[in-house]
C-alpha positions as CSV (number, residue, x, y, z in Angstrom):
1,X,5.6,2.6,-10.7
2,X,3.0,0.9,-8.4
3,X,2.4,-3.0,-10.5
4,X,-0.7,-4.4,-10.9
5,X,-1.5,-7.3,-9.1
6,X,-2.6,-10.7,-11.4
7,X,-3.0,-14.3,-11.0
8,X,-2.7,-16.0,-14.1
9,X,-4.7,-19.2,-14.9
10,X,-3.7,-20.9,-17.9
11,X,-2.5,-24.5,-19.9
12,X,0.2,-24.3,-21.2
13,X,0.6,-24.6,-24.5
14,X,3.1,-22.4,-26.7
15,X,0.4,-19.0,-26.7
16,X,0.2,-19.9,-23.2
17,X,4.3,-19.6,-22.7
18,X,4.3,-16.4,-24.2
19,X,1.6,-14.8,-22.1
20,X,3.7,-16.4,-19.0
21,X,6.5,-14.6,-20.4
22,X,5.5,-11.2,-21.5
23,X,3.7,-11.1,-17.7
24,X,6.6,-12.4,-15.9
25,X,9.4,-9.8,-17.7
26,X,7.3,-7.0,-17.5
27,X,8.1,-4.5,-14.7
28,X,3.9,-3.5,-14.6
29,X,3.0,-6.7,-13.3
30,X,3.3,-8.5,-10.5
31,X,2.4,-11.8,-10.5
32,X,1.0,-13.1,-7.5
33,X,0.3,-16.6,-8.5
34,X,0.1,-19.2,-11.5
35,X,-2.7,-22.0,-11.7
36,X,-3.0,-24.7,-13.8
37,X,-6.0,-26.1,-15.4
38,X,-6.7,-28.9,-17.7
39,X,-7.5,-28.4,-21.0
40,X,-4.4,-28.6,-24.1
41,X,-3.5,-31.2,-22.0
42,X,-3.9,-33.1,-18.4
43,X,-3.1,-31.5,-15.3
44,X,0.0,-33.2,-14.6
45,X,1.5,-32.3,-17.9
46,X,0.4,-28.4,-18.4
47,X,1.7,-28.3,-15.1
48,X,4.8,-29.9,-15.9
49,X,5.3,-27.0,-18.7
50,X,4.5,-24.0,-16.3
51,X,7.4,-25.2,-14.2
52,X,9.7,-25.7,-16.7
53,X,9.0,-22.4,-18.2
54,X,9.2,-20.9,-15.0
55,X,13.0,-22.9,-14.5
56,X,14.3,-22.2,-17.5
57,X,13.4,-17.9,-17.7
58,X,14.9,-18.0,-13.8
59,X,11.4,-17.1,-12.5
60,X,9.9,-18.1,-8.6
61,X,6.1,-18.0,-8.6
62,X,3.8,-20.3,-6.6
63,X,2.4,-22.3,-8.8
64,X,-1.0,-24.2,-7.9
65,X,-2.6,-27.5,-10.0
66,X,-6.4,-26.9,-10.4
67,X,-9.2,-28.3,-12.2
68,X,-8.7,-31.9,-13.7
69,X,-11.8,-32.1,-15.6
70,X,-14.3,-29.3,-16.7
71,X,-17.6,-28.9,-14.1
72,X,-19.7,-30.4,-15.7
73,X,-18.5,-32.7,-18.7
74,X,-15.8,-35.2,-18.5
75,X,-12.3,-33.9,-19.3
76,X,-12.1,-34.8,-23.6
77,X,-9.1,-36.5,-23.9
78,X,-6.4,-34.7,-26.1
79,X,-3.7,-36.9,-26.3
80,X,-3.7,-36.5,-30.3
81,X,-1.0,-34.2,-31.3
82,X,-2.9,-31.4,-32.0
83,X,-1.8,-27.8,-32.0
84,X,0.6,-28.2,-29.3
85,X,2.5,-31.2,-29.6
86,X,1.9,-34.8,-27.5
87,X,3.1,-32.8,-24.0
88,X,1.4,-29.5,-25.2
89,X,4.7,-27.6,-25.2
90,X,6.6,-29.8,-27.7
91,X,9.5,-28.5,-29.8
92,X,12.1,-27.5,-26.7
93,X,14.4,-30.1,-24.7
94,X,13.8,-28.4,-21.1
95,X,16.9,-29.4,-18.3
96,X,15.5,-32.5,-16.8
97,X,17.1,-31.5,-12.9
98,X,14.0,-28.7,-12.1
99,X,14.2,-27.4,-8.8
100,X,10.8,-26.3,-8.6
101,X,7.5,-27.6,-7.5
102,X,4.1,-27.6,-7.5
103,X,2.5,-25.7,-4.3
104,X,0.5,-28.1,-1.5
105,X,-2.4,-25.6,-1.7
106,X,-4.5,-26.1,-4.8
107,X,-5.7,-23.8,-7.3
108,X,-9.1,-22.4,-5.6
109,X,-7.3,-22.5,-1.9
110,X,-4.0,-20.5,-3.3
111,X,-6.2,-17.5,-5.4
112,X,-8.9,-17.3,-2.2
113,X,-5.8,-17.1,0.3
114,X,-4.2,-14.5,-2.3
115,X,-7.7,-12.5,-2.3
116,X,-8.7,-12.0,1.1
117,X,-5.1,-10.9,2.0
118,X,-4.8,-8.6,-0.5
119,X,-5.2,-4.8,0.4
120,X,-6.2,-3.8,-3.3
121,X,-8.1,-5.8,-6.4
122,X,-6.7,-8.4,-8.5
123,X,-6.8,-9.3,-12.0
124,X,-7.1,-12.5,-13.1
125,X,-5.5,-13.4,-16.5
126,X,-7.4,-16.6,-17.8
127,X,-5.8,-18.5,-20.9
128,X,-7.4,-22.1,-20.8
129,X,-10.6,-23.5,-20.0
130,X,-12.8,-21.3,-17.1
131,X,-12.9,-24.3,-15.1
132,X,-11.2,-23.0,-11.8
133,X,-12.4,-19.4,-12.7
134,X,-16.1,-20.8,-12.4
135,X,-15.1,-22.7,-9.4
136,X,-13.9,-19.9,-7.4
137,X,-16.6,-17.3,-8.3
138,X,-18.8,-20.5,-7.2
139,X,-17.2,-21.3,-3.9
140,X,-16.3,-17.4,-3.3
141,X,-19.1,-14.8,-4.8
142,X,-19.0,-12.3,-3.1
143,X,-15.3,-12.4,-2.1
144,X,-14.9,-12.3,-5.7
145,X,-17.1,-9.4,-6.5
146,X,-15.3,-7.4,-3.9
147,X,-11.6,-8.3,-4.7
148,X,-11.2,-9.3,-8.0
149,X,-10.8,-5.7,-10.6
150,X,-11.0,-7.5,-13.9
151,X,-11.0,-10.7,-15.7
152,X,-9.2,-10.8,-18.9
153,X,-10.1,-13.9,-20.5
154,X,-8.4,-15.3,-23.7
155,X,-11.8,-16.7,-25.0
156,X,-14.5,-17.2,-27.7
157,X,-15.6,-15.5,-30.7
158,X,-18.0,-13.0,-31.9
159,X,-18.4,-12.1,-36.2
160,X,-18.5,-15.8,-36.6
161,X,-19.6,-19.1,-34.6
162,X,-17.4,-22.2,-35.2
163,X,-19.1,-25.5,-34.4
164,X,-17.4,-28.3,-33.1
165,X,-14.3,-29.6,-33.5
166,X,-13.7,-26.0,-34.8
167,X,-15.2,-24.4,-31.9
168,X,-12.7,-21.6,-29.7
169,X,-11.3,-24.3,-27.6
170,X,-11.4,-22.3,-23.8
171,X,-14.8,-22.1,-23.9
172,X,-16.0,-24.5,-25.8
173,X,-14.2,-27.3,-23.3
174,X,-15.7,-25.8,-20.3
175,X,-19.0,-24.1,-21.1
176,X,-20.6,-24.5,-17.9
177,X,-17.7,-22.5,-16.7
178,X,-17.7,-20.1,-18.9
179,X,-21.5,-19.2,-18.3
180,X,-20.6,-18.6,-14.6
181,X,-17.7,-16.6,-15.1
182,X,-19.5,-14.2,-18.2
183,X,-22.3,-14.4,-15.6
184,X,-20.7,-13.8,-12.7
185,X,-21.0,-9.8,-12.7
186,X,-17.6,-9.2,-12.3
187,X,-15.9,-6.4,-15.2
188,X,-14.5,-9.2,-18.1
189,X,-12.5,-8.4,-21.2
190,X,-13.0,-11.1,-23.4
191,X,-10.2,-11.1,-26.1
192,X,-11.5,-13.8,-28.5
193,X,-10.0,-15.2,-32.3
194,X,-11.9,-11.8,-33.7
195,X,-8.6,-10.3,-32.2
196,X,-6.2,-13.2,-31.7
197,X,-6.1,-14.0,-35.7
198,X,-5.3,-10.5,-36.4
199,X,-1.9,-10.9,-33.7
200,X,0.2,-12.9,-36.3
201,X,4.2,-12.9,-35.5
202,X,6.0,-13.7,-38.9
203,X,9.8,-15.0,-39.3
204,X,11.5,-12.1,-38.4
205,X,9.5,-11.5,-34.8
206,X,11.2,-14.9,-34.3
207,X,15.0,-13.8,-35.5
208,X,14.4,-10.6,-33.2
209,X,13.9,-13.5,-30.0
210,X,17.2,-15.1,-30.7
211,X,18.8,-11.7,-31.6
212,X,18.2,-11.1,-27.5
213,X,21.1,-13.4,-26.6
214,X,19.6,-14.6,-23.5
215,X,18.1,-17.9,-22.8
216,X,14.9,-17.1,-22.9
217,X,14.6,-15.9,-26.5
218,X,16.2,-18.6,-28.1
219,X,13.7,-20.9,-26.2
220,X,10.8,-18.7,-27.2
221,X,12.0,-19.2,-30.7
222,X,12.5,-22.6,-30.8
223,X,9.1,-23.3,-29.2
224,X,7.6,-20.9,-31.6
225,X,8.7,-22.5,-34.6
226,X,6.9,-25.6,-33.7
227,X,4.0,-24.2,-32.5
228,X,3.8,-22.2,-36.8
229,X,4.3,-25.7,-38.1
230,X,1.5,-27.6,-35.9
231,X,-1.1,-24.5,-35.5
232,X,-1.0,-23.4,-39.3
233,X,-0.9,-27.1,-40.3
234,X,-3.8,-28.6,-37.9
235,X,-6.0,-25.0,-38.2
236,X,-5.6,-22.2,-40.1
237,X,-2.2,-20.8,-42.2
238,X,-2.9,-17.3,-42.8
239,X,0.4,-16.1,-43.6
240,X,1.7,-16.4,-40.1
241,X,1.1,-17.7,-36.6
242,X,-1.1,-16.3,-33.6
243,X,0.0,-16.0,-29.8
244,X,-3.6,-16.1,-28.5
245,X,-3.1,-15.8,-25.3
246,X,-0.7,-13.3,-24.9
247,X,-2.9,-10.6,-26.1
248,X,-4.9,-11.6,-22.6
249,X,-1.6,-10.3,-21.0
250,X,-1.1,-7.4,-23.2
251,X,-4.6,-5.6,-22.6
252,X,-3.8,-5.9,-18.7
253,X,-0.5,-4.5,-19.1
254,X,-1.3,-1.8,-21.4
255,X,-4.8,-0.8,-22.2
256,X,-4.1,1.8,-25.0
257,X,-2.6,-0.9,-26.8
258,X,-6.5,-2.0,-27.9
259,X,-7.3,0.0,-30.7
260,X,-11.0,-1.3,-31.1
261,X,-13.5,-2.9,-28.7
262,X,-17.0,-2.6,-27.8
263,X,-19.3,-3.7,-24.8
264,X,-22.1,-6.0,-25.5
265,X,-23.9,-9.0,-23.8
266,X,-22.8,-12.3,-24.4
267,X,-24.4,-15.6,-23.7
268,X,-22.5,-19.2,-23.4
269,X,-24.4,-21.5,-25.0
270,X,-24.2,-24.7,-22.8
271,X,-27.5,-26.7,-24.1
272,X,-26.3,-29.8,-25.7
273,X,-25.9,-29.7,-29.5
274,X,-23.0,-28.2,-32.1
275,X,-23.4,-24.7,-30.8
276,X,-22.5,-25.9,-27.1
277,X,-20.2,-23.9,-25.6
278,X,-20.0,-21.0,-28.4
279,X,-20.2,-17.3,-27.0
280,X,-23.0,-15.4,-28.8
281,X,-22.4,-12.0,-28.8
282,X,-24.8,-9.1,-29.2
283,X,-22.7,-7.3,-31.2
284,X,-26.1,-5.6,-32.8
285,X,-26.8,-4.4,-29.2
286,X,-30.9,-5.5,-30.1
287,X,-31.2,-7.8,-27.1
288,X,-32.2,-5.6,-24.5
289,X,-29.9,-7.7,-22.1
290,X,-27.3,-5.6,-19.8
291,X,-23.7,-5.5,-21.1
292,X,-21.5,-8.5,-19.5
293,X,-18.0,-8.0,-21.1
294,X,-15.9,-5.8,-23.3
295,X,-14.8,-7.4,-26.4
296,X,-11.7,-6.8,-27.9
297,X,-11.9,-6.5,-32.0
298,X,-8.1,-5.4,-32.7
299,X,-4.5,-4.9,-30.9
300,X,-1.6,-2.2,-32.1
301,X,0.4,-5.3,-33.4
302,X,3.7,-3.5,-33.7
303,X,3.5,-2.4,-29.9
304,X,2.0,-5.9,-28.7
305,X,4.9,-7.8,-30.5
306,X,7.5,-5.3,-29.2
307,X,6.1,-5.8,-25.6
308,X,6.8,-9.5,-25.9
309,X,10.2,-8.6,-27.1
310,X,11.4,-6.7,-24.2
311,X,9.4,-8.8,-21.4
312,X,11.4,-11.7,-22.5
313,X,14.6,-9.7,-22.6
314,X,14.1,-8.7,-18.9
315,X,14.1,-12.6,-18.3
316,X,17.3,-15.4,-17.7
């Protein structure tokens, strides 16, 4: 089976981990190379998680620090505890010996290098703020537009606008980004909360991780439990717990798994106010303004949790 080949971007983050590791198990994909940007957390400690996730699942990707602040406003400080814990991946004692390290090449050198030596198109998975996405569309355009096959973006919203502090975090923290990347031209999958609150794991999704017997479950589950107590106490309970960005993943891996979407423009609001950084979508199709990304309304949850399941089986 020929894989397909990604480059991940991300902040991890528990949704984050589990997008790492349904990518990193599954025998479709082959993951060229991780970047970091900052967002959940600061560089140094999202970072910091990618390469203990990577240690602890027995995985050996390049991993390449990016973006410390967004490109236009100044990083916002989230050293509260948030959704994610104080180091953004609380809720797992990680071995403190880890072998591996970050790459010398940053972010934006690592993905251009990866791009104009690769003989087919690349898919970039993005699951934090579009910060090092904008950059390298910005540096790179019409590499870019040549080499890159899809952008699935774990992003935004579209049957409802949250202000701030409420707003869909990716976007919202980078909107300048965001408006280059949605922008940019370039075939973008945009799977937003409309999908991600409907991707709930309950209890027994996490009794099936430790059930695998490997390492890598019973961290899953153990991160996963935290991340139900902080999300569903510091946003929304409904009756379980999302895995936003993993549904980024799943889409890339398997498209049949999306059971309803629809193409439509949508704008990034970047103009300063409570709406800054919200993605309006013309859902309506009244606008008259070309179609810039598929958006993603709902996943087959059975399939997408069972995917997880047997990625992270495949893993240490």
């Amino acid at each position: 089976m020929k894989k397909i080949p990604v480059i991940i971007d991300c902040d991890p983050g528990h949704d984050d981990m589990v997008a790492l590791i349904l990518a990193l198990g599954n025998e479709g994909l082959d993951v060229k190379l991780i970047t970091n940007v900052a967002g959940n957390k600061v560089i140094e400690k999202v970072t910091n998680n990618t390469l203990n996730i990577l240690n602890y699942c027995g995985a050996d990707v390049e991993v390449a620090a990016g973006a410390r602040q967004p490109l236009v406003r100044g990083y916002r400080r989230t050293d509260t505890e948030g959704a994610h814990g104080l180091s953004g991946l609380d809720g797992f004692d990680f071995p403190g010996d880890n072998p591996l390290r970050v790459s010398d090449r940053t972010a934006l050198e690592a993905a251009a290098d990866i791009l104009k030596e690769s003989e087919e198109k690349v898919t970039f998975v993005c699951t934090g703020p579009l910060s090092n996405m904008g950059l390298l569309i910005r540096a790179y355009p019409d590499l870019c537009r040549e080499k890159i096959r899809e952008i699935s973006i774990m992003g935004g919203t579209c049957h409802f606008i949250l202000t701030k502090p409420f707003m869909e975090f990716n976007t919202y923290f980078d909107a300048e980004a965001s408006k280059i990347v949605f922008e940019s031209g370039i075939p973008l999958v945009m799977y937003g909360y409309d999908v991600t609150y409907k991707a709930l794991f309950q209890e027994d999704f996490l009794e099936k991780l430790e059930n695998l017997g490997n390492k890598t479950g019973h961290m899953m589950a153990e991160l996963l439990r935290k991340f139900t107590d902080l999300h569903n106490r510091v946003w929304l309970d409904l009756g379980g717990c999302p895995v936003h960005d993993a549904c980024a993943v799943a889409g890339v891996i398997d498209r049949s798994l999306i059971k309803k979407s629809d193409s439509m423009y949508v704008e990034i609001m970047t103009e300063p106010g409570p709406l800054s950084g919200a993605t309006v979508c013309d859902y309506e199709h009244r606008s008259g303004k070309p179609e810039n990304a598929e958006v993603v309304f709902e996943l087959d949850l059975e399939r997408f949790l069972n995917l997880i399941l047997e990625s992270a089986g495949r893993l240490a």
